[in-house]
N, C-alpha and C positions, 0 to 999 in steps of 0.2 A: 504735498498737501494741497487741499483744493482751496484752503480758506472760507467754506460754503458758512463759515460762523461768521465773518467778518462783521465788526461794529456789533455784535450781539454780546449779551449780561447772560451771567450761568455764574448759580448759589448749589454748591455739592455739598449735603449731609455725609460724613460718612469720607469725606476729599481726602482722610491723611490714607485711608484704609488701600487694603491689598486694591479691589478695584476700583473704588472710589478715587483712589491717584492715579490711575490710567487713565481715568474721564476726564480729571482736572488736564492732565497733560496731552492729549488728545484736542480738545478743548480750545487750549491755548493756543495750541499748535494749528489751528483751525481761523484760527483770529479774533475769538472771544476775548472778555474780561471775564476772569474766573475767579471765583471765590470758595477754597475749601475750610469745610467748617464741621468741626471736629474739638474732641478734647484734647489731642494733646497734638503741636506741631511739629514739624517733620523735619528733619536736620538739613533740608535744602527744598526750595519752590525752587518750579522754571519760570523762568520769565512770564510775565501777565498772573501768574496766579499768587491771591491774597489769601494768607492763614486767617482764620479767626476763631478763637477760641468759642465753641456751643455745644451746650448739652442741650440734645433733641427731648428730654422729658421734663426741662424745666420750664412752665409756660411763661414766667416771667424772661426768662434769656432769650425765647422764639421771638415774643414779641417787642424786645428793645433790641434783637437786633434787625428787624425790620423796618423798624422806626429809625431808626440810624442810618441803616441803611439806603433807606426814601430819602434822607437829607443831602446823600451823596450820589444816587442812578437817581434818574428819571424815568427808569420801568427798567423788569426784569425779564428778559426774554426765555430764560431757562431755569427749571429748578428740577433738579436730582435730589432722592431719597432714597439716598444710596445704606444710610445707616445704619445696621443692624448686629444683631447677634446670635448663634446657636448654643441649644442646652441640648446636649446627647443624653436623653432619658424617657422612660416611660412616662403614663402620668400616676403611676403609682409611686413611683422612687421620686419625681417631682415637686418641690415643698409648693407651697403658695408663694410665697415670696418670691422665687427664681420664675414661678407660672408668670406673676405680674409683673415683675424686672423685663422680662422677656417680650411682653406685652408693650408695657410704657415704650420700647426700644423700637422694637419692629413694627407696630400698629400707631400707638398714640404718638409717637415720633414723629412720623408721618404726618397725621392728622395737624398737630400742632404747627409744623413747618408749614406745610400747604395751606392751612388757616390765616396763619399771618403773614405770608407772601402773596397772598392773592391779592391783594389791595395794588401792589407794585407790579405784579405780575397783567392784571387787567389792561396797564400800561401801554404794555407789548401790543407792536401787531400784528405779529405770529408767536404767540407764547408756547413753548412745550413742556408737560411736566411731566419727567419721567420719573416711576417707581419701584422699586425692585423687590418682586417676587420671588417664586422659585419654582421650579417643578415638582419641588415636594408640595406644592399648593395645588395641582392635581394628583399627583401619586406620593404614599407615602414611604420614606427607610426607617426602617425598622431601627426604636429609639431615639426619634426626633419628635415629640409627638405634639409637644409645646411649641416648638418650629413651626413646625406645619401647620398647624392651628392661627398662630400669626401669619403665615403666607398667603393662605387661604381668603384672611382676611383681608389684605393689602392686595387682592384679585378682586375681592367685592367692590371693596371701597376704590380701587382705581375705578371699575367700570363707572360706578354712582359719579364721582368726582368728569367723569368723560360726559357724563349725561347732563350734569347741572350745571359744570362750565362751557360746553360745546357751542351755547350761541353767545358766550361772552367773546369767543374766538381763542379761545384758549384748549390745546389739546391735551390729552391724560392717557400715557400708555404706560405698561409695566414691563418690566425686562423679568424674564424665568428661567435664571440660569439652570445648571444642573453643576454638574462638578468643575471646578473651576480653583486652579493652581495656585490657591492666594496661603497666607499661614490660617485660616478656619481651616483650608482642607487638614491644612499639615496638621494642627491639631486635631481633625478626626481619624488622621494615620493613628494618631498617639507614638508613643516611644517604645513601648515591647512588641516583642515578637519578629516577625522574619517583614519587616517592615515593604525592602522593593519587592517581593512577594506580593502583597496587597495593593500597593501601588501599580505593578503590571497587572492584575485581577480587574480593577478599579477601571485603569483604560481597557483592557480588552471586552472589558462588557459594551463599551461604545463601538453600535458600527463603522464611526471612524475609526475606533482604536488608539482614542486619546483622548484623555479630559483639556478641559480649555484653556485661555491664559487670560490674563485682565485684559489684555490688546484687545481679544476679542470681543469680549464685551460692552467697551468703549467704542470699537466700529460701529456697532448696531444703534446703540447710547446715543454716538456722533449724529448719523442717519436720522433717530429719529430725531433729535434734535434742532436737526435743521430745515429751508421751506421745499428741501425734496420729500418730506414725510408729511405737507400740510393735509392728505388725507386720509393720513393715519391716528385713528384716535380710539378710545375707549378698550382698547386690543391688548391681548398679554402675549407678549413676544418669546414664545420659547427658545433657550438655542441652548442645548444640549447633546450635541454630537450627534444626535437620533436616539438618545439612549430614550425617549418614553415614547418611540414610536415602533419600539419593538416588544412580542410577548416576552418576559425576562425569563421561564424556562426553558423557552428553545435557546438560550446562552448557558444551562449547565453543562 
């Protein structure tokens, strides 16, 4: 490791999750203080990373734990917004409820978090705050439709967010993954049918020929998180094997 985090603060929405705990440990590993936060904690941290219990749609928990947490950092050099969720459906089969659960999670999650860390965050003096989209936030799959509608949006508002805190010295990029080895995929395998069938379909449509893993993720996360990325900012980072840089009928 290069330690390029050394002496720097990093708050993970999202920290117990498939990728959200490669950032934590990444992170760590990097020479950060790391804080994953999250609803339920994780039967072991590595060293430097602190659990904390948070639900990103409660505005009251956002903002007592930043308040709390100003009592104890004196600025926060990184914040990830890593939290979220997928609903596999139309928006005909879609209720309202699971539209706005979906929403509160992946959009006003967000908002909320970045809301009440920017006080601490201002701090820093090189802040980064990274957000995570998707590539279904320019292309869409077929049955994500509420998905992608929140990614979409979490592409807006990082730019807006890059624009209005840019001369604070604060930077705002999004991470866009595409398929990525976490249990959401494993849950869009689901349980029937000729399952490593789909799974090798799934990568051979990558012209790599392989969906990604958290590590990778967290590289790019690392990166921009530290001051080798200080003139990267308002940008949505795809890294998708090249799967949306190809037309997808020349792969039947």
């Amino acid at each position: 490791m290069s330690h390029i985090l050394e002496g720097k603060t990093a708050f993970v929405t999202g920290g117990t999750g498939g990728i959200g705990s490669a950032i934590c440990k990444r992170f760590a590993r990097e020479g950060a203080q790391v804080i994953a936060a999250d609803l339920a904690a994780p039967a072991e941290l590595p060293e430097r990373v602190e659990f904390i219990a948070y639900d990103v749609t409660d505005e009251d928990i956002c903002r007592n734990t930043f308040n709390e947490l100003a009592a104890r950092w004196n600025k926060l050099d990184i914040l990830v917004n890593a939290a979220g969720i997928e609903i596999e459906k139309t928006i005909e089969d879609t209720t309202l409820e699971e539209w706005n659960r979906i929403f509160a999670i992946n959009v006003t999650g967000m908002f909320l978090t970045s809301k009440y860390a920017l006080p601490l965050v201002r701090k820093s003096a090189a802040a980064s705050i990274i957000n995570f989209g998707s590539y279904d936030g320019y292309i869409a799959d077929p049955g994500l439709a509420a998905y992608c509608a929140t990614k979409g949006a979490v592409h807006a508002l990082t730019r807006a967010m890059a624009c209005d805190h840019g001369p604070e010295g604060i930077r705002v990029n999004a991470i866009c993954p595409g398929y990525v080895d976490t249990p959401m995929l494993q849950n869009f395998f689901g349980e029937s049918g000729d399952i490593e069938s789909l799974k090798k379909a799934v990568r051979d449509v990558h012209p790599t020929r392989t969906y990604g893993t958290p590590e990778d993720i967290a590289n790019l996360v690392n990166w921009l998180a530290s001051d080798e990325a200080r003139y990267a900012s308002g940008q949505l980072w795809v890294l998708d094997g090249g799967l949306s840089a190809q037309v997808q009928q020349m792969s039947l």
